[in-house]
N, C-alpha and C positions, 0 to 999 in steps of 0.2 A: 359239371367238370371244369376245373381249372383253364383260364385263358391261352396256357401255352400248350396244356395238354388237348383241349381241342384244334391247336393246327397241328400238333404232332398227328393227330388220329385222323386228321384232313389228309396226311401226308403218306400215314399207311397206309390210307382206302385206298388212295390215287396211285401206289405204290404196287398195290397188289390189282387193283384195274390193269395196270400196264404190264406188269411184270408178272402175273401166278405166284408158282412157286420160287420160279429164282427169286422173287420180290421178300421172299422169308429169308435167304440164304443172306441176301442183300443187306436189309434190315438189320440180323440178327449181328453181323460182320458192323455194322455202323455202332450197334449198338456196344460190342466189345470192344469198340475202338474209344470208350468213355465219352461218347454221344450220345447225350441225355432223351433218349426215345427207351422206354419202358417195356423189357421184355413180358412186363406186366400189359399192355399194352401191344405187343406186337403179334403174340402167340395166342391169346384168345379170341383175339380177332380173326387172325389166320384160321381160327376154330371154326370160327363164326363161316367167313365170308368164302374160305377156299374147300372147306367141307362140308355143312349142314346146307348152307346156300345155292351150292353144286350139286346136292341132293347124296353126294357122298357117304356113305357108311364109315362108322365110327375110327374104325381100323384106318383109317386117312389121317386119324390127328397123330399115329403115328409117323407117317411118313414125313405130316408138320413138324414133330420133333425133331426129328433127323436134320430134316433142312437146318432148323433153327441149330440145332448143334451143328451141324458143319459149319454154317455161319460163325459160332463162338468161335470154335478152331483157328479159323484163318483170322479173325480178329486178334484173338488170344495170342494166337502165333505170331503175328506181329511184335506186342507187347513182351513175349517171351523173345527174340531176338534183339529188342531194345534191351532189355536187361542182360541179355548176353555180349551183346557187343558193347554199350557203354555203359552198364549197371553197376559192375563192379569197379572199375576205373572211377566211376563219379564217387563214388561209396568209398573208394581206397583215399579218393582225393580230400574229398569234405567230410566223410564220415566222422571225422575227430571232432568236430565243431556238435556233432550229436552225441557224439560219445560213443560212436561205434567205431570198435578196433580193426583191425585185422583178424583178428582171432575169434570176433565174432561172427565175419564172412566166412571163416572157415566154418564154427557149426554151424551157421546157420546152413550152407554148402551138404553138411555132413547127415543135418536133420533133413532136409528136402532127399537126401540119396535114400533114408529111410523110413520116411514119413510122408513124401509129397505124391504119392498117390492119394491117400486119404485127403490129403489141405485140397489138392486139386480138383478132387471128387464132391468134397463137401461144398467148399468154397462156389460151387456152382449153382447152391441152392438159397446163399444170401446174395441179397441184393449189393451192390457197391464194390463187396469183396469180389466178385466173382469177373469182375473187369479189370481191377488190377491183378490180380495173383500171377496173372503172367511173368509181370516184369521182378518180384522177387525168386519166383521159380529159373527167369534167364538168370538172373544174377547168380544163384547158387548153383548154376551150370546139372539142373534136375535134367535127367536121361530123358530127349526129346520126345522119344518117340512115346514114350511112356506119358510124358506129361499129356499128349497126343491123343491118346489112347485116353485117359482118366477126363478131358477135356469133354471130349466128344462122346461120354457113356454118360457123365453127369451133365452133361448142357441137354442132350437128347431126352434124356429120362425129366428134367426140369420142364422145359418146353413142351412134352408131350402132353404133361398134367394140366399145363397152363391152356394148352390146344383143346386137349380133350372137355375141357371147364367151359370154354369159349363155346364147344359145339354143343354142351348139355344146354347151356342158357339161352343161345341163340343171339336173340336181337339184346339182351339184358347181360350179355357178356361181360360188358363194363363193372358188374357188380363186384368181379375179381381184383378190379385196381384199385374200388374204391375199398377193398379189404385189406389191398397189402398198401395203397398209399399214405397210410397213419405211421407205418414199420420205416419207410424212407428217413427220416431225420434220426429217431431214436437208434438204426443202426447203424448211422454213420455218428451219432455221437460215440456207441460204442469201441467202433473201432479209432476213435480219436484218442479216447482214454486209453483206450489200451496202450496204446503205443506211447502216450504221455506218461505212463503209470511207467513203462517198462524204460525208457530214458529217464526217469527220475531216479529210479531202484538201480539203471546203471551208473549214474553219476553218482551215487551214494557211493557206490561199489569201487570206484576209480578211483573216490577223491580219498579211499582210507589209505 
């Protein structure tokens, strides 16, 4: 295991010694807040150590979910109130210098009022994305309670699989991080491109 990811995993044993459950709730909230500790990493172990280890039945990695998704929430929620409160102001301000208008806060606005259940739901199951999508969901002022709601059904259900992985394995839990930690870079280059691809194809579009 990687140098940094052995003291992150120093820090959620020591994390859930002290704290249990709130120590998921904890965690899961540090981690939505784009502090690099690995829900890969947080919820199999919570599989591991606060239900197989506790002699707990299986039906407990669901309650691990849960935590773990209310955790997103309140992290999430954060990042959704930053893009509520200065998302769109910064975007109105500087957005020219990227090539986004006005009128593309408004669809963007207008697709999130019809679409951002789904973004919000899915988005929970990639890595990277699933820590920002707050702050463009505050930006396009998506129905709270809703985003609330799609948060905490898709962090819960992600979490649980991650938990429930952690309690089949046991002490070899780790085998789950070293699965999805190849997928780390390749899908943040994706979402790079994306959004370089789609400023490019706007600037085309502007400058006719």
């Amino acid at each position: 295991m990687l140098g940094l990811e052995q003291d992150i995993l120093q820090f959620v044993r020591h994390t859930y010694d002290f704290l249990q459950w709130p120590g998921v709730i904890l965690l899961m909230t540090i981690e939505s807040l784009a502090v690099p500790i690995p829900t890969e990493v947080i919820m199999p172990l919570a599989g591991w150590m606060l239900v197989q280890w506790q002699g707990l039945g299986w039906h407990y990695t669901l309650w691990a979910g849960f935590c773990g998704g209310l955790g997103c929430v309140i992290g999430s929620s954060i990042f959704y109130l930053i893009g509520l409160k200065g998302g769109r102001a910064l975007v109105e301000r500087y957005g020219n210098r990227f090539f986004v208008s006005h009128g593309d806060i408004d669809r963007a606005h207008g697709w999130f009022e019809k679409h951002g259940e789904v973004a919000i739901f899915f988005s929970r199951f990639i890595p990277i994305l699933n820590t920002w999508i707050g702050i463009p969901a505050g930006t396009a002022k998506m129905n709270f309670p809703k985003f609330l709601l799609y948060t905490l059904i898709g962090s819960s259900l992600y979490c649980s699989a991650l938990a429930y992985g952690g309690y089949k394995l046991g002490e070899n839990w780790n085998i789950i991080r070293e699965v999805t930690r190849p997928f780390d870079i390749p899908v943040a280059i994706v979402i790079v491109v994306v959004v370089a691809v789609y400023l490019y194809q706007h600037k085309k579009k502007t400058s006719h």
